[in-house]
VOMI-329436 format. One record per residue (C-alpha): x, z, y; residue number from 1; residue in one letter. Coordinates in steps of 0.001 Angstrom, whole numbers, plus 500000, padded with zeros to 6 digits. Example, Ala and Ser with C-alpha at 12.3 -4.5 7.8 and 13.67 -1.06 7.14 Angstrom:
<pts>
512300 / 507800 / 495500 / 1 / A
513670 / 507140 / 498940 / 2 / S
</pts>
This chain:
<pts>
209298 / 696380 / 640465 / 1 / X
205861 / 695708 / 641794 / 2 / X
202606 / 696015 / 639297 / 3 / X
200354 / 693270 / 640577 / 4 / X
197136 / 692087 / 639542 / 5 / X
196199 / 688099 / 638279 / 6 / X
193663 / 686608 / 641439 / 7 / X
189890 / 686673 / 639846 / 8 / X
190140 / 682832 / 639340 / 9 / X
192907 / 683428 / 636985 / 10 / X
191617 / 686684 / 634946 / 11 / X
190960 / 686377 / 631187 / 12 / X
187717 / 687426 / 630044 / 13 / X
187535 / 689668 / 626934 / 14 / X
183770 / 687936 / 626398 / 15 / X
185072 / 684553 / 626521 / 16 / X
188268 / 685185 / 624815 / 17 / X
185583 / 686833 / 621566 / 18 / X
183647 / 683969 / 621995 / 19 / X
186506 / 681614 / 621357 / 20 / X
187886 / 684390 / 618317 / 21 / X
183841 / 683787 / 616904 / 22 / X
184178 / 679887 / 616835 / 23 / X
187711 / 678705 / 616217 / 24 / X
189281 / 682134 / 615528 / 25 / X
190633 / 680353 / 612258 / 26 / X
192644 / 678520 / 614498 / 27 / X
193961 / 680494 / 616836 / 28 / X
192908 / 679007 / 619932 / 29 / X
191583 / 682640 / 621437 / 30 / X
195851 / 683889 / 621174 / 31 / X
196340 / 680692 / 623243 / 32 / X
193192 / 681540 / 625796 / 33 / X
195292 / 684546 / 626115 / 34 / X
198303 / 683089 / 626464 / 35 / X
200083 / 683788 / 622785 / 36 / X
200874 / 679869 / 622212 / 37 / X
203309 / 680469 / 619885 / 38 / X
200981 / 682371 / 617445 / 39 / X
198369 / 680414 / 618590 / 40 / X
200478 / 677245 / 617000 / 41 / X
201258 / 678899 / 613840 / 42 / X
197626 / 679975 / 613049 / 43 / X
196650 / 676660 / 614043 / 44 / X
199533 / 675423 / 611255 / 45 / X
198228 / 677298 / 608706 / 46 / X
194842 / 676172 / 609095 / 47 / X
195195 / 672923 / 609127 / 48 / X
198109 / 672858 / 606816 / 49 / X
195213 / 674469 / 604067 / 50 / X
192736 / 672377 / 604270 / 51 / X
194172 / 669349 / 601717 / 52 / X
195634 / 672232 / 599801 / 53 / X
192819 / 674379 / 599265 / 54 / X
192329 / 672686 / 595216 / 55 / X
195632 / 673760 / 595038 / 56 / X
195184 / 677905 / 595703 / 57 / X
197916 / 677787 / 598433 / 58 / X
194959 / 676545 / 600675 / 59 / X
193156 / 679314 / 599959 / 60 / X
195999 / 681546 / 600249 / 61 / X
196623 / 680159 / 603917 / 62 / X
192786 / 680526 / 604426 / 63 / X
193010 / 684170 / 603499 / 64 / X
195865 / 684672 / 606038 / 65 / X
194905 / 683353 / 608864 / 66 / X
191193 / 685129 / 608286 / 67 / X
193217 / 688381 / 608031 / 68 / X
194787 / 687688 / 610862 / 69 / X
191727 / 686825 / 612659 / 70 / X
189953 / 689522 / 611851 / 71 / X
193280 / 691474 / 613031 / 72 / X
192715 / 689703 / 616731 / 73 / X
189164 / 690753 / 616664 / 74 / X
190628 / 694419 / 617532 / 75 / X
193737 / 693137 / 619128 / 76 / X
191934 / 691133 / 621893 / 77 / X
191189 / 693669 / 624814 / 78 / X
194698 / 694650 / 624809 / 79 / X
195680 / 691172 / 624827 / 80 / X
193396 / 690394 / 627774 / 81 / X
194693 / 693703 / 629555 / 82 / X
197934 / 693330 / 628975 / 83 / X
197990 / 689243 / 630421 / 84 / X
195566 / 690746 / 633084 / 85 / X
197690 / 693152 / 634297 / 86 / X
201328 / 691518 / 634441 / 87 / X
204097 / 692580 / 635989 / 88 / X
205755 / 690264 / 638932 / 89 / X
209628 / 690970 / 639598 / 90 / X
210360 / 691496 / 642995 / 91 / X
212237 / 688475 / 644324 / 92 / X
</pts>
């Protein structure tokens, strides 16, 4: 099994990918910079999902999830970045 290294054209950047978490981290779309698209869907879900329900409280409950989770990313994101950055190729 060989460790190899994403080309520099195809790195993720831990700047952008905060930069993305600072302006749309309510939905997601830093997990899918970083290639999580399946989170990256469900936060989206959520989000969207609360916005006619927030009069109800369950919009604000979904509101208060997907900000915890957010705010969860905000440490989560360099090994996220690291962890896409360095992937592992199987030997053919």
């Amino acid at each position: 099994m060989l460790v190899m290294s994403l080309p520099a054209a195809r790195r993720k950047s831990v700047t952008l990918a905060y930069l993305i978490w600072a302006v749309f981290g309510l939905f997601g779309l830093h997990r899918l910079y970083l290639g999580r698209n399946l989170s990256a869907a469900g936060m989206a879900a959520i989000t969207v999902l609360s916005v006619p329900l927030i009069w109800s409280g369950l919009g604000l409950l979904g509101f208060v999830a997907t900000s915890t989770w957010a705010l969860a990313d905000a440490v989560l994101i360099p090994g996220m970045a690291k962890e896409l950055n360095g992937a592992v190729a199987a030997a053919p």
